[in-house]
PyMOL Python script that loads the backbone (N, CA, C, O; Angstrom):
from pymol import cmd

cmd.read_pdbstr("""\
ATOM      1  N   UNK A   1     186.319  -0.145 124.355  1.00  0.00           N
ATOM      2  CA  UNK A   1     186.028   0.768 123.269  1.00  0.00           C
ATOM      3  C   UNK A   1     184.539   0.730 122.928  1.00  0.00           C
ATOM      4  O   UNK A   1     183.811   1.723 122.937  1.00  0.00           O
ATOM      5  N   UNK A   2     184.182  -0.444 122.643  1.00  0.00           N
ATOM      6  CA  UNK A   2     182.753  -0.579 122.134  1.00  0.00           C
ATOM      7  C   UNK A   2     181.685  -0.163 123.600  1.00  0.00           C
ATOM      8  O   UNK A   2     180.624   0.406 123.344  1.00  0.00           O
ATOM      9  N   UNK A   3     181.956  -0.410 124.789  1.00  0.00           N
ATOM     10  CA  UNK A   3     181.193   0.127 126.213  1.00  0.00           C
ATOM     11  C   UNK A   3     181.449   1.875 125.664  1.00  0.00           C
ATOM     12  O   UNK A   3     180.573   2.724 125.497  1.00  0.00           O
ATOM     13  N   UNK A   4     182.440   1.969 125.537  1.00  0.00           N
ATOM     14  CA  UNK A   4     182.273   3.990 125.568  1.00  0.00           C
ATOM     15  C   UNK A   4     181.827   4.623 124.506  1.00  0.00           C
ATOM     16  O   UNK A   4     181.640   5.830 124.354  1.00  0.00           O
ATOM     17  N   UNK A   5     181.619   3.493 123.567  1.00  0.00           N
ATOM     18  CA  UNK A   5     180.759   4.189 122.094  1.00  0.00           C
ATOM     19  C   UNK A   5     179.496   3.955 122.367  1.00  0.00           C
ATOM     20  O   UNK A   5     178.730   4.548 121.606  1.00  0.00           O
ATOM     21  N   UNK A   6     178.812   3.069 123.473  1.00  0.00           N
ATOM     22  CA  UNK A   6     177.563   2.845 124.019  1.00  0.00           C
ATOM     23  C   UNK A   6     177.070   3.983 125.097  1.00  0.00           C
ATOM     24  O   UNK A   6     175.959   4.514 125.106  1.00  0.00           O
ATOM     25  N   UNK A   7     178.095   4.219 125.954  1.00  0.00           N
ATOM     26  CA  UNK A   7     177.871   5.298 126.840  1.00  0.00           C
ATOM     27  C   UNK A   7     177.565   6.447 126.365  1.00  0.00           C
ATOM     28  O   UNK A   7     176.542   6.946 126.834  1.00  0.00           O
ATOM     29  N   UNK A   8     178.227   7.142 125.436  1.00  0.00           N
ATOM     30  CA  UNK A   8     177.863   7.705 124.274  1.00  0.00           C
ATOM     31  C   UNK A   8     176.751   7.713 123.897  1.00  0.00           C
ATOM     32  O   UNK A   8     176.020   8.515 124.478  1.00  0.00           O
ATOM     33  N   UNK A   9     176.293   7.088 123.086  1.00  0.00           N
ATOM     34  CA  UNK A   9     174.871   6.888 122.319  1.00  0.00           C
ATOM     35  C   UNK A   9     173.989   7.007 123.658  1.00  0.00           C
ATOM     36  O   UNK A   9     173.359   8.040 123.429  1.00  0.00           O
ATOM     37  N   UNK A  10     173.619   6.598 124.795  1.00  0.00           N
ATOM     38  CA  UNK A  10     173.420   6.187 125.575  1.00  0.00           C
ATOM     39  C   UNK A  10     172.766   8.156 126.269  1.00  0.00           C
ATOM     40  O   UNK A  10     171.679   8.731 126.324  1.00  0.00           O
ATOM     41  N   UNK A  11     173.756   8.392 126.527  1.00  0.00           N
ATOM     42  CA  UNK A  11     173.879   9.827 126.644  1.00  0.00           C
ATOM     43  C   UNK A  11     172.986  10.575 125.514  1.00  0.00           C
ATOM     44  O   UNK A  11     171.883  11.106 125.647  1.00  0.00           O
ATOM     45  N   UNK A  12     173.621  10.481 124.615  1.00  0.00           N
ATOM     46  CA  UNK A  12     172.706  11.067 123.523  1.00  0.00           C
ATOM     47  C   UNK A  12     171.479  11.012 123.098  1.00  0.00           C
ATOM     48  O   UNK A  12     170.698  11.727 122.470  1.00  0.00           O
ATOM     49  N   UNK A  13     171.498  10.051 123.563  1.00  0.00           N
ATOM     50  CA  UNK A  13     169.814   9.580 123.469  1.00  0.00           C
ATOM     51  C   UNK A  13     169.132  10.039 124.345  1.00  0.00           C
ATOM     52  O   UNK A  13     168.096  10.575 123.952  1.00  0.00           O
ATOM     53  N   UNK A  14     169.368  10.038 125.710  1.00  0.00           N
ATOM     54  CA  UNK A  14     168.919  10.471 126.949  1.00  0.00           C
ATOM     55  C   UNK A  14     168.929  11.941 127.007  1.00  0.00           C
ATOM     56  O   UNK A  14     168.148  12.596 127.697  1.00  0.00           O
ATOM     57  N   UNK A  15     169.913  12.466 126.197  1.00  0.00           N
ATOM     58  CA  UNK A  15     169.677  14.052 125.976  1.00  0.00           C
ATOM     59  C   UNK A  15     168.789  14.678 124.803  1.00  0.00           C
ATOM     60  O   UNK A  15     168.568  15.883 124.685  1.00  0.00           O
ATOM     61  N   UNK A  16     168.279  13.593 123.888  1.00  0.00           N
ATOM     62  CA  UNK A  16     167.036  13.694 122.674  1.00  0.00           C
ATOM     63  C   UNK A  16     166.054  13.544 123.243  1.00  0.00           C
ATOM     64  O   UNK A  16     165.064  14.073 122.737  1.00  0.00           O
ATOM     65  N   UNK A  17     165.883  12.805 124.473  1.00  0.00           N
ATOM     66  CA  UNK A  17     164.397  12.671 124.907  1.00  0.00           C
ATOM     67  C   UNK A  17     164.153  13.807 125.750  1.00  0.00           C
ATOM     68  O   UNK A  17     163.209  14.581 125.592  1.00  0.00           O
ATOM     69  N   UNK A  18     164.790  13.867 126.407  1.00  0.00           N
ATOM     70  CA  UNK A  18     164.723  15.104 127.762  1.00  0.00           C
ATOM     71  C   UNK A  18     163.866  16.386 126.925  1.00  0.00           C
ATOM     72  O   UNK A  18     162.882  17.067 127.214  1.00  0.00           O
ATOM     73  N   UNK A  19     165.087  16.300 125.372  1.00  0.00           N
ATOM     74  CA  UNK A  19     164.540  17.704 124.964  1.00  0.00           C
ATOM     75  C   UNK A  19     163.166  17.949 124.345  1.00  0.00           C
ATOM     76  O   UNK A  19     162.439  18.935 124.464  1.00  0.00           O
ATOM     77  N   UNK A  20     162.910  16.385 123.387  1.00  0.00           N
ATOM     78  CA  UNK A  20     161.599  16.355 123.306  1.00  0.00           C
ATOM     79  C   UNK A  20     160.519  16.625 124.246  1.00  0.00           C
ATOM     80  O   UNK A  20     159.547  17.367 124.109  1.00  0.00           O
ATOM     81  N   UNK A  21     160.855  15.910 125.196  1.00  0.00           N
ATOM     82  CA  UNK A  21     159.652  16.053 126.607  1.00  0.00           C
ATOM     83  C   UNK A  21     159.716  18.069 126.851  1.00  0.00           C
ATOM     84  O   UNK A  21     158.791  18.880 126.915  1.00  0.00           O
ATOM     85  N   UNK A  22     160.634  18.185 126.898  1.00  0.00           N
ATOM     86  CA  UNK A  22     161.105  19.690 127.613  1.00  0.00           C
ATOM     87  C   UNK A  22     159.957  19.983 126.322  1.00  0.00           C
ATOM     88  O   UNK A  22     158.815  20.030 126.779  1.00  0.00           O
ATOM     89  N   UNK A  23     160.006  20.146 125.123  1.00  0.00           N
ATOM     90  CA  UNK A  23     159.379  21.040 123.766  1.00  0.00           C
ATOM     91  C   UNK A  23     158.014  20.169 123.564  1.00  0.00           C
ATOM     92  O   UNK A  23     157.402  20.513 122.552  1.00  0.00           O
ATOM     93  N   UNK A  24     157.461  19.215 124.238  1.00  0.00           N
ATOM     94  CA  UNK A  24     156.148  18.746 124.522  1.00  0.00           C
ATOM     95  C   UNK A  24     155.596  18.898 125.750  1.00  0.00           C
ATOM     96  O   UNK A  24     154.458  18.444 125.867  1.00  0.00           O
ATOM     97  N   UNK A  25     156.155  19.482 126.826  1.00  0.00           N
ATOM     98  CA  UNK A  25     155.202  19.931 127.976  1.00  0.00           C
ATOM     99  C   UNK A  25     154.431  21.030 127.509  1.00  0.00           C
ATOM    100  O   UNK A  25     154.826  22.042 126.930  1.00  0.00           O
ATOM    101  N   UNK A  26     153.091  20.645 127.891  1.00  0.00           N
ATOM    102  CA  UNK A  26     152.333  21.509 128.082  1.00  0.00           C
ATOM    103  C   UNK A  26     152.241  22.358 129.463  1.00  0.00           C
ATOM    104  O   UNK A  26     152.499  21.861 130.560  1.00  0.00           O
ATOM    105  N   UNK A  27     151.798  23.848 129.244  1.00  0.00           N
ATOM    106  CA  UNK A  27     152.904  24.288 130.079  1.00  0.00           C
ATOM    107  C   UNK A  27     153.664  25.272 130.204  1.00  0.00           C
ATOM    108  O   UNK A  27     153.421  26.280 130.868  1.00  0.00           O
ATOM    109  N   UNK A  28     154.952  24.975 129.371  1.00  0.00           N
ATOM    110  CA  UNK A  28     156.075  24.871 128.856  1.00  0.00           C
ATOM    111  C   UNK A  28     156.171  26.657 128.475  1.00  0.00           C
ATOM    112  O   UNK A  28     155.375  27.532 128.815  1.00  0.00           O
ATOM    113  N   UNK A  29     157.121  26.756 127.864  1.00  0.00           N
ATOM    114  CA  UNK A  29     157.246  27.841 127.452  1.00  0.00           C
ATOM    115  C   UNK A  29     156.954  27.949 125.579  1.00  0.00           C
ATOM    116  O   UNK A  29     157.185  27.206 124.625  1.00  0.00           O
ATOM    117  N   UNK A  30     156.466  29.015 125.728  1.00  0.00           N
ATOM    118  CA  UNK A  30     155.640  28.836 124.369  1.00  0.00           C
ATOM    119  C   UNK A  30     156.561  28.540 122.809  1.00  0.00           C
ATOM    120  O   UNK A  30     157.747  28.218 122.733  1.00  0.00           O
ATOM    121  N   UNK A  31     155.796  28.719 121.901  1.00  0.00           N
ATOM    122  CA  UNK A  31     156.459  28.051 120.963  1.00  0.00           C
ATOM    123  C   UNK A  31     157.169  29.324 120.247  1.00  0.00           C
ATOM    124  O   UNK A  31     158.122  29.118 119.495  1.00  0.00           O
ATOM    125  N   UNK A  32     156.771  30.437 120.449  1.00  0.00           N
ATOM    126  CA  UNK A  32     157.669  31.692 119.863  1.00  0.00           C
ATOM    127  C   UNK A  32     158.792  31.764 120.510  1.00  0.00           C
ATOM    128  O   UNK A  32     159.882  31.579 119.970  1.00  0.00           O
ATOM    129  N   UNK A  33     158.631  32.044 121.743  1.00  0.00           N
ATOM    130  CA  UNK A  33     159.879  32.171 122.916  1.00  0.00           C
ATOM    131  C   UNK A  33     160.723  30.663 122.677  1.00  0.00           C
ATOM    132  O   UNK A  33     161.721  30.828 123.380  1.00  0.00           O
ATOM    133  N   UNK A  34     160.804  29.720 122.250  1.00  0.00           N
ATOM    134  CA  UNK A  34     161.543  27.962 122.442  1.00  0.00           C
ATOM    135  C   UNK A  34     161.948  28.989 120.945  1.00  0.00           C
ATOM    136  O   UNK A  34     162.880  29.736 121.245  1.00  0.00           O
ATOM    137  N   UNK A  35     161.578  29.159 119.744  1.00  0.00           N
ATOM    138  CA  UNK A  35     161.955  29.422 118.334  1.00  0.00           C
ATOM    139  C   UNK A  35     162.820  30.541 118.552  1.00  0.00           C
ATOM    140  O   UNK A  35     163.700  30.605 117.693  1.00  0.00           O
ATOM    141  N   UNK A  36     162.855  31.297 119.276  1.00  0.00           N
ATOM    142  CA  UNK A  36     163.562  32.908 119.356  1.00  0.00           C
ATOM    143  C   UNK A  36     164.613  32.212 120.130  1.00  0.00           C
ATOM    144  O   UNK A  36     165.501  32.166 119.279  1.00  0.00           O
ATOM    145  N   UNK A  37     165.075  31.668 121.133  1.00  0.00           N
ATOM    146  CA  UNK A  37     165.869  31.258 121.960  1.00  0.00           C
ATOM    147  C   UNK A  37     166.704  29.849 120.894  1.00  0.00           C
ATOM    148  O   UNK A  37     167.933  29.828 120.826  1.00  0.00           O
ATOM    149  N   UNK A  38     166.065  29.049 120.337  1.00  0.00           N
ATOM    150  CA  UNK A  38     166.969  28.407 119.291  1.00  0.00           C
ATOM    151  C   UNK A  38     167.591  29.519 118.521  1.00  0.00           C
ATOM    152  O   UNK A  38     168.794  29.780 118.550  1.00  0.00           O
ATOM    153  N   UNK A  39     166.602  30.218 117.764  1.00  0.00           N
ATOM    154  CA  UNK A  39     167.412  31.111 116.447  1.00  0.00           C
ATOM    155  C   UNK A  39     168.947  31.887 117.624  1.00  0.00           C
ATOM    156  O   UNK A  39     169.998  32.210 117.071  1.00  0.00           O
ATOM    157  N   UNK A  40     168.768  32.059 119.191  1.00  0.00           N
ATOM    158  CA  UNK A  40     170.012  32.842 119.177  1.00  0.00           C
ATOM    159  C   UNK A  40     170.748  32.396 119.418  1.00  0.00           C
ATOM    160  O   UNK A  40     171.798  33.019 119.257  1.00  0.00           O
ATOM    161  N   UNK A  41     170.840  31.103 119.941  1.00  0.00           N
ATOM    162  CA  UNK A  41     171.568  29.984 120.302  1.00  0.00           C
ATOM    163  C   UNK A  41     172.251  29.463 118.975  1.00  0.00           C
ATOM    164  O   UNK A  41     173.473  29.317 118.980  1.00  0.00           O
ATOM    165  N   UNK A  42     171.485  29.162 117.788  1.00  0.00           N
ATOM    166  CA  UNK A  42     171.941  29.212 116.605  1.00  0.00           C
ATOM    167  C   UNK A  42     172.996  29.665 115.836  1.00  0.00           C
ATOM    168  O   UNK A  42     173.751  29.045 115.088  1.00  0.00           O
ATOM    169  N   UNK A  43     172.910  31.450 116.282  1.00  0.00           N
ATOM    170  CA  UNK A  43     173.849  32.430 115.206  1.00  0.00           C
ATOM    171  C   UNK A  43     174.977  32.341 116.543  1.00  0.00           C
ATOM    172  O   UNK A  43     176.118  31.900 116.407  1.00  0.00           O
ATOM    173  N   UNK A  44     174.421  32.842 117.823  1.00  0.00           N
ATOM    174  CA  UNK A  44     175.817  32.414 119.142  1.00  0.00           C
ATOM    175  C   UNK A  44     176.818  31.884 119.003  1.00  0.00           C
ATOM    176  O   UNK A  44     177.915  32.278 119.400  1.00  0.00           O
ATOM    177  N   UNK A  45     176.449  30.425 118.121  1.00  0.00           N
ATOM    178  CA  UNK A  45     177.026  29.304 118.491  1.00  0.00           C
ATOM    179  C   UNK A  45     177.360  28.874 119.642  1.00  0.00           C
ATOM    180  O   UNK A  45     178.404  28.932 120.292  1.00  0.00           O
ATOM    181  N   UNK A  46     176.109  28.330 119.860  1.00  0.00           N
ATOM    182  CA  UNK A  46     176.336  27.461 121.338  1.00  0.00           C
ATOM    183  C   UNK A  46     176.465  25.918 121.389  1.00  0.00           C
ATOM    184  O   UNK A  46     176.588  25.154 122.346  1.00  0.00           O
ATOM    185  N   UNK A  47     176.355  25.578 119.264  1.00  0.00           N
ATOM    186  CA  UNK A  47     176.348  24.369 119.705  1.00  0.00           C
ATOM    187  C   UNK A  47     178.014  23.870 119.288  1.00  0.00           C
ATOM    188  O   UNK A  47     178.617  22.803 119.404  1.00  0.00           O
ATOM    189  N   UNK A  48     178.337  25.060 118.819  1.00  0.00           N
ATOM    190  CA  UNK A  48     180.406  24.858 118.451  1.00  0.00           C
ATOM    191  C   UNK A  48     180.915  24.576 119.668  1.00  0.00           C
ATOM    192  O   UNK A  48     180.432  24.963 120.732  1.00  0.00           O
ATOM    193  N   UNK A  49     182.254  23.651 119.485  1.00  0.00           N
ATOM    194  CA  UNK A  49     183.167  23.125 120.436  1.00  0.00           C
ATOM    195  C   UNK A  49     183.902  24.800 121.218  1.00  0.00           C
ATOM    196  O   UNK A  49     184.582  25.745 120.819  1.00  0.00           O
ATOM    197  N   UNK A  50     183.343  24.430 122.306  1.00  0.00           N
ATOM    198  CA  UNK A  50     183.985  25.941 123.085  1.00  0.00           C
ATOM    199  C   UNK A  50     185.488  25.948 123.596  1.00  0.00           C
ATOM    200  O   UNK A  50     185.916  26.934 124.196  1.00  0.00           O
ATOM    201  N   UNK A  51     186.114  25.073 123.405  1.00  0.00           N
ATOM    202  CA  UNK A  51     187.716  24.582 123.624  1.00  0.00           C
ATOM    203  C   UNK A  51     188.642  25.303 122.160  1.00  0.00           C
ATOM    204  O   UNK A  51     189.846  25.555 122.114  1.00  0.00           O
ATOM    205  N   UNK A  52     187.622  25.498 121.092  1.00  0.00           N
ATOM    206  CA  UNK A  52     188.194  26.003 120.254  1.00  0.00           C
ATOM    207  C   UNK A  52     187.614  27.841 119.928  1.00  0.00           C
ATOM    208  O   UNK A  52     186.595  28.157 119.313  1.00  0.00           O
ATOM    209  N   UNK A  53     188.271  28.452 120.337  1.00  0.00           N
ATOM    210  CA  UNK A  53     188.013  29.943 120.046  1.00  0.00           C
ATOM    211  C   UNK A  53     187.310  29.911 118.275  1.00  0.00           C
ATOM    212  O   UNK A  53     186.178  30.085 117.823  1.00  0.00           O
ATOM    213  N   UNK A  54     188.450  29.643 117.754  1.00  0.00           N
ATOM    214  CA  UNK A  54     188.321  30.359 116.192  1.00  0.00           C
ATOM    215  C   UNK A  54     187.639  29.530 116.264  1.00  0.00           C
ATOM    216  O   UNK A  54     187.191  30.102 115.270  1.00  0.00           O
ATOM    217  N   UNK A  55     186.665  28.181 116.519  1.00  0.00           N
ATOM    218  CA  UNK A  55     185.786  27.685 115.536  1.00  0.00           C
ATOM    219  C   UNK A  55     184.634  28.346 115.896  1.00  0.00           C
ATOM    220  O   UNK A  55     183.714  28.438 115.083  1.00  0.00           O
ATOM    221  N   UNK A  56     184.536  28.920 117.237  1.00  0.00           N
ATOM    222  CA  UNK A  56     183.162  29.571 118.002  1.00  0.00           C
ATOM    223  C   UNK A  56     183.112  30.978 116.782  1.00  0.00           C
ATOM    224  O   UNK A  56     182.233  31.268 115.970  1.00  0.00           O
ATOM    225  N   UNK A  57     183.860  31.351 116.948  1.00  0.00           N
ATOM    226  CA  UNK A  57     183.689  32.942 116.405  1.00  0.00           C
ATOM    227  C   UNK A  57     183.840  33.217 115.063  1.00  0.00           C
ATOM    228  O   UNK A  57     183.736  34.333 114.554  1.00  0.00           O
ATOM    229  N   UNK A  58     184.156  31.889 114.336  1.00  0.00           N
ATOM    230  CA  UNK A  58     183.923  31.599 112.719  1.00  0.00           C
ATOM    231  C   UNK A  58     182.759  31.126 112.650  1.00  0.00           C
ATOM    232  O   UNK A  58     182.264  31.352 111.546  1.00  0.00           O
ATOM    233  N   UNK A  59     182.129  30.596 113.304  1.00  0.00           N
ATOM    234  CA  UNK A  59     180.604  29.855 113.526  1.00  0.00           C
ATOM    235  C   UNK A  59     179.493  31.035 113.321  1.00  0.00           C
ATOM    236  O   UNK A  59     178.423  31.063 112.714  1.00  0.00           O
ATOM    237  N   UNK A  60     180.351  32.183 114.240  1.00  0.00           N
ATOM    238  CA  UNK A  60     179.170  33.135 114.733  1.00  0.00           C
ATOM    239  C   UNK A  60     179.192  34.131 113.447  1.00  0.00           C
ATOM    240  O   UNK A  60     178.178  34.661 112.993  1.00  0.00           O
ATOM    241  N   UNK A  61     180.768  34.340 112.828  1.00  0.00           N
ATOM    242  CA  UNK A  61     180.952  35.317 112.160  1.00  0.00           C
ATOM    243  C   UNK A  61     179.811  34.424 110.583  1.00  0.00           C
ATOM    244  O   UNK A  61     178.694  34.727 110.164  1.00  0.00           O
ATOM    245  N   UNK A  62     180.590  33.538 110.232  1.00  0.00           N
ATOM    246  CA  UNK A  62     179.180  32.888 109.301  1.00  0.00           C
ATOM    247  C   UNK A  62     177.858  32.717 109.210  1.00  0.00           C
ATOM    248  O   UNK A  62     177.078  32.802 108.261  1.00  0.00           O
ATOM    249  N   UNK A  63     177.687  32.389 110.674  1.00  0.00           N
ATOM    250  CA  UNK A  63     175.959  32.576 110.651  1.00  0.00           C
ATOM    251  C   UNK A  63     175.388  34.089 110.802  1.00  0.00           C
ATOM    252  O   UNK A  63     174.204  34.390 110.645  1.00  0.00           O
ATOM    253  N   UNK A  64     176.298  34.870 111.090  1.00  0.00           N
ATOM    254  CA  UNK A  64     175.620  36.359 111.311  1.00  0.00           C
ATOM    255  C   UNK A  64     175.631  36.603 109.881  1.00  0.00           C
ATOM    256  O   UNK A  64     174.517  36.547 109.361  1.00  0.00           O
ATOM    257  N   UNK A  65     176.724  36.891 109.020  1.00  0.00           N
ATOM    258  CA  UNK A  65     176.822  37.187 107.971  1.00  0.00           C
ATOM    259  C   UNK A  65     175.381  36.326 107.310  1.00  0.00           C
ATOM    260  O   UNK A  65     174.402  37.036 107.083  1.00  0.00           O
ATOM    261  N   UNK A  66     175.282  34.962 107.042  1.00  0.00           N
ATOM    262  CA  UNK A  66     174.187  34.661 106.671  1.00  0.00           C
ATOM    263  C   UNK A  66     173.238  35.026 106.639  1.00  0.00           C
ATOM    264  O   UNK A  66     172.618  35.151 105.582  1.00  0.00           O
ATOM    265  N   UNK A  67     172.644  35.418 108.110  1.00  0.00           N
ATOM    266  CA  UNK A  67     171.238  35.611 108.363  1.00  0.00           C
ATOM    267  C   UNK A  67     171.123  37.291 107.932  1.00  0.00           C
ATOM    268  O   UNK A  67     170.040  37.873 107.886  1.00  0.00           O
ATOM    269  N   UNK A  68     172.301  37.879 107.659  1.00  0.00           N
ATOM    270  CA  UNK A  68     172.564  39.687 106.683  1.00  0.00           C
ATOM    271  C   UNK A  68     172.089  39.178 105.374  1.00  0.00           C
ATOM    272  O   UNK A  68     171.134  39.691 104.791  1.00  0.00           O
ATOM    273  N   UNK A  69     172.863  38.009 104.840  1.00  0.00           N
ATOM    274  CA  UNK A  69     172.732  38.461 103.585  1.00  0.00           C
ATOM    275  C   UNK A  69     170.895  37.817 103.140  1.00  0.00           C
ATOM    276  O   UNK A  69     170.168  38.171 102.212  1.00  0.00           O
ATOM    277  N   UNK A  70     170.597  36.583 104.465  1.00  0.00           N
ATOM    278  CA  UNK A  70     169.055  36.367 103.905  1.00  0.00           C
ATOM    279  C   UNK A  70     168.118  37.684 104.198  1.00  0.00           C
ATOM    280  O   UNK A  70     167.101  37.989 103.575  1.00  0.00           O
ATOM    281  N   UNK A  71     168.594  38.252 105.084  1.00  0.00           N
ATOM    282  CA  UNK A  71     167.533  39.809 105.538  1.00  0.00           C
ATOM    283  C   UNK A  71     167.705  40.695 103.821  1.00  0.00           C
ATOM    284  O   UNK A  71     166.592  41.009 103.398  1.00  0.00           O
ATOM    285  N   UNK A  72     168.343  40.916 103.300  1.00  0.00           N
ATOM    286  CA  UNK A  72     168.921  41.429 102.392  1.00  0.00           C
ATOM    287  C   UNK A  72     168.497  41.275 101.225  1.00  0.00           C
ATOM    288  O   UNK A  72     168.121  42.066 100.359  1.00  0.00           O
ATOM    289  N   UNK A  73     168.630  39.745 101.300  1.00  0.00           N
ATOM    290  CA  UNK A  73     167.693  39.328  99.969  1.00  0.00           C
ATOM    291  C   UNK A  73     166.148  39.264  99.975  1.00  0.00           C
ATOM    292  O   UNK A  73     165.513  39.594  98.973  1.00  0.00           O
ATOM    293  N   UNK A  74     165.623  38.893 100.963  1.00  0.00           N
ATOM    294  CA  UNK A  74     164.288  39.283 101.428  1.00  0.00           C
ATOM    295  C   UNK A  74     163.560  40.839 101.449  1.00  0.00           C
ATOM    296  O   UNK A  74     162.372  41.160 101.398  1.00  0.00           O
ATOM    297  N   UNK A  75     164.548  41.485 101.527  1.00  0.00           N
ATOM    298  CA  UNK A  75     163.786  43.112 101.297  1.00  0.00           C
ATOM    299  C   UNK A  75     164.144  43.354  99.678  1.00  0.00           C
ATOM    300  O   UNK A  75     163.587  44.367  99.254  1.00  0.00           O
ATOM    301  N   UNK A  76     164.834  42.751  98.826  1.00  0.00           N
ATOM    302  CA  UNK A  76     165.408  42.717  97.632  1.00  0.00           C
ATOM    303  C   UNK A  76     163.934  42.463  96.920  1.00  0.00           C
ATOM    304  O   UNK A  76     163.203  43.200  96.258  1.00  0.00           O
ATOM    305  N   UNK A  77     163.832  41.152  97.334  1.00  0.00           N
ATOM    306  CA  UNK A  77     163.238  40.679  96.738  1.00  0.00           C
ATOM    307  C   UNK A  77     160.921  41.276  97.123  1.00  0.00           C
ATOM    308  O   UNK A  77     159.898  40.933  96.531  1.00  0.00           O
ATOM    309  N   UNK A  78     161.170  42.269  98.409  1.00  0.00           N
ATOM    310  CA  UNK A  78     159.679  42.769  98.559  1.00  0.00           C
ATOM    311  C   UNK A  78     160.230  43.750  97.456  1.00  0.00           C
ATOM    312  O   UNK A  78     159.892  43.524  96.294  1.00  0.00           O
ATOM    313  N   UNK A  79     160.962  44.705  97.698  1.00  0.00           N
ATOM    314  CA  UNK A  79     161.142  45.856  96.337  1.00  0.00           C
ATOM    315  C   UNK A  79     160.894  45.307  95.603  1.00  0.00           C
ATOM    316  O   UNK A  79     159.676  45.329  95.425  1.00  0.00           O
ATOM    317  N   UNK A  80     161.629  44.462  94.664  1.00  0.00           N
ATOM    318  CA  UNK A  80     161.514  43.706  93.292  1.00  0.00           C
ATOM    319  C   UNK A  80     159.968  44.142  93.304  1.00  0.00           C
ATOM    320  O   UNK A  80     159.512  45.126  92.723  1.00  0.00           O
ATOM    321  N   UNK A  81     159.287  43.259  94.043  1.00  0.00           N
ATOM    322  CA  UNK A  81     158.049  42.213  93.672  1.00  0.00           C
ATOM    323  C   UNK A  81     157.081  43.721  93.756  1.00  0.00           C
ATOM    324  O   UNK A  81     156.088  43.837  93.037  1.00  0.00           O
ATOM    325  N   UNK A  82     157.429  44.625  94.542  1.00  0.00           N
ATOM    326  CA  UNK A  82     156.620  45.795  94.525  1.00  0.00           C
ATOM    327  C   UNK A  82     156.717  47.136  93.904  1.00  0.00           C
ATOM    328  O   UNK A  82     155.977  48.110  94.041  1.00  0.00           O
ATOM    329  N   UNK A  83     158.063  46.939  93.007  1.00  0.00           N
ATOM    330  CA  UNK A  83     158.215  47.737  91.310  1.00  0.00           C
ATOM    331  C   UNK A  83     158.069  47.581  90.365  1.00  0.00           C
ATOM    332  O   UNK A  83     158.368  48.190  89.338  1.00  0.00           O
ATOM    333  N   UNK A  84     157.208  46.083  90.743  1.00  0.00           N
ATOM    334  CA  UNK A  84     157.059  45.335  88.837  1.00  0.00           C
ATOM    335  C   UNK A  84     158.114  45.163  88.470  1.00  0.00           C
ATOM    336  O   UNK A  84     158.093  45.080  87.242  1.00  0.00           O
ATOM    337  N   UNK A  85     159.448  45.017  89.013  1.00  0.00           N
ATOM    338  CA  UNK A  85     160.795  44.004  88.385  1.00  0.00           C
ATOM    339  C   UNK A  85     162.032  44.363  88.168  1.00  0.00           C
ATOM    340  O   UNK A  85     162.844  43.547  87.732  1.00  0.00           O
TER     341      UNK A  85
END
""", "prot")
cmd.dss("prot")
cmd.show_as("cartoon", "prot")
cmd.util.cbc("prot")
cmd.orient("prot")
């Protein structure tokens, strides 16, 4: 038990560095394109358990809805600020 909670960590760790190195090559792919490719990977859900349907597509349906209602409030809030209130 305690070897496969090591293998584990072990793994995980080895997959934190990789990614650091990958997002510190110089090089690399730039820092807009790495930010645009997280944000779609993000709302996708690519990082939900894919064995489970409904948790993928509750993942996606929440974060889409989210990132509506922050677009939303963000133009809310340029009107506001550019009618005096």
């Amino acid at each position: 038990m305690a070897q496969r909670r090591d293998d584990e960590e072990e793994k995980e760790s080895r997959r934190i560095l990789e990614r650091v190195a990958r997002e510190t090559t110089p090089g690399g792919a730039s820092f807009v394109a790495r930010t645009a490719k997280d944000a779609r990977d993000h709302v996708t859900a690519a990082d939900a358990d894919r064995s489970d349907p409904i948790e993928v597509w509750g993942t996606r349906i929440g974060r889409t809805l989210g990132l509506i209602i922050a677009i939303g409030l963000l133009v809310w809030l340029v009107y506001a600020a550019t009618q005096g209130g």
